[in-house]
C-alpha positions as CSV (number, residue, x, y, z in Angstrom):
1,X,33.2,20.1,77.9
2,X,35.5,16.9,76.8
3,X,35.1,17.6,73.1
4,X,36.4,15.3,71.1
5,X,37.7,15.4,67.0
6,X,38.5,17.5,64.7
7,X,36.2,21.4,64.2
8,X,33.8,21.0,61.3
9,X,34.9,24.4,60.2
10,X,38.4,26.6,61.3
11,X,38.5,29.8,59.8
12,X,42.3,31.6,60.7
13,X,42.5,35.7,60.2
14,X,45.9,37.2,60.9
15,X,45.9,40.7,61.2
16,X,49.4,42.3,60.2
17,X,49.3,45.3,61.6
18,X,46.8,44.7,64.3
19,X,48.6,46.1,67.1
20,X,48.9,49.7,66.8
21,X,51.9,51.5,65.1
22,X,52.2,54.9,67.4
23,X,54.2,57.4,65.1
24,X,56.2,60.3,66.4
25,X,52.6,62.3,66.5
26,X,52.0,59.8,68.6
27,X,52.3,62.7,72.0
28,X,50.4,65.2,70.0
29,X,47.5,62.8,69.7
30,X,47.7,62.1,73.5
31,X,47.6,66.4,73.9
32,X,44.9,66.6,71.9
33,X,43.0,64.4,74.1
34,X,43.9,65.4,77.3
35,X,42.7,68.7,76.1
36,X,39.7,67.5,75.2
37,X,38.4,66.0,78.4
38,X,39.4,69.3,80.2
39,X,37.2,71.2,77.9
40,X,34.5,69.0,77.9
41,X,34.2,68.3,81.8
42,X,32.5,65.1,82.4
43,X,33.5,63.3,79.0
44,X,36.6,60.2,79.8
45,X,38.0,58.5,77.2
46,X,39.7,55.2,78.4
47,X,41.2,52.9,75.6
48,X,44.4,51.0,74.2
49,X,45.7,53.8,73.1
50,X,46.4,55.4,75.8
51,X,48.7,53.9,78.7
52,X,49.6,50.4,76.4
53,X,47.7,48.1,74.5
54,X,48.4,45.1,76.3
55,X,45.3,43.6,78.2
56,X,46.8,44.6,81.8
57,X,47.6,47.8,80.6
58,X,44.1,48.5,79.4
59,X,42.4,46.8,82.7
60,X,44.9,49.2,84.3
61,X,43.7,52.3,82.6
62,X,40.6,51.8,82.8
63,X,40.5,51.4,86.8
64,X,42.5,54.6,86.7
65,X,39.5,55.9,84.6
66,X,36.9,54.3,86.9
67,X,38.6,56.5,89.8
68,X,38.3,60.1,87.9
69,X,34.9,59.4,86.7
70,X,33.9,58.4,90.4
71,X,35.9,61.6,91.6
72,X,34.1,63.9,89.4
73,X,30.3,62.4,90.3
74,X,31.0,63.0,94.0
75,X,32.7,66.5,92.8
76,X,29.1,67.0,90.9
77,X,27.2,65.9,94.6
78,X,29.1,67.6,96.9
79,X,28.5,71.2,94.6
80,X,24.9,69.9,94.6
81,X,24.7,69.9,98.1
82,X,26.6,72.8,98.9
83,X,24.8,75.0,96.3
84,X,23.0,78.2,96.1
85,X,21.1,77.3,99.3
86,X,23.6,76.5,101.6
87,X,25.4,79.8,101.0
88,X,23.0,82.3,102.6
């Protein structure tokens, strides 16, 4: 682009505590969820905080969510295909 000069405008917002403060609840939280998607088959939760809040960590957990969703849809097929039908 080869911009050249200074911006017109610069606006500069520093967020203290912007990067999450995990307290010693911190495991109960990550129960509570885990709970929750076995409950609630089908629902994934994929976010910073869980697995680190770095932007590799979150690319990283949400591949590893990718793979459990895709897992359960061909979990869903296969009982689809093997239903009622297919037992007689």
């Amino acid at each position: 682009m080869r911009i050249e000069g200074q911006p017109a405008y610069v606006r500069i917002i520093r967020w203290e505590k912007a990067i999450p403060q995990y307290t010693l609840r911190y495991k109960t939280v990550l129960d509570a969820i885990d709970r929750f998607e076995q409950n609630f088959r089908g629902a994934f939760l994929c976010s910073n905080y869980r697995g680190g809040i770095a932007v590799g960590d979150c690319l990283m957990q949400a591949e590893k969510t990718a793979q459990r969703v895709l897992k359960h849809l061909e979990s869903i097929s296969k009982a689809s295909i093997e239903g009622p039908l297919h037992e007689r």
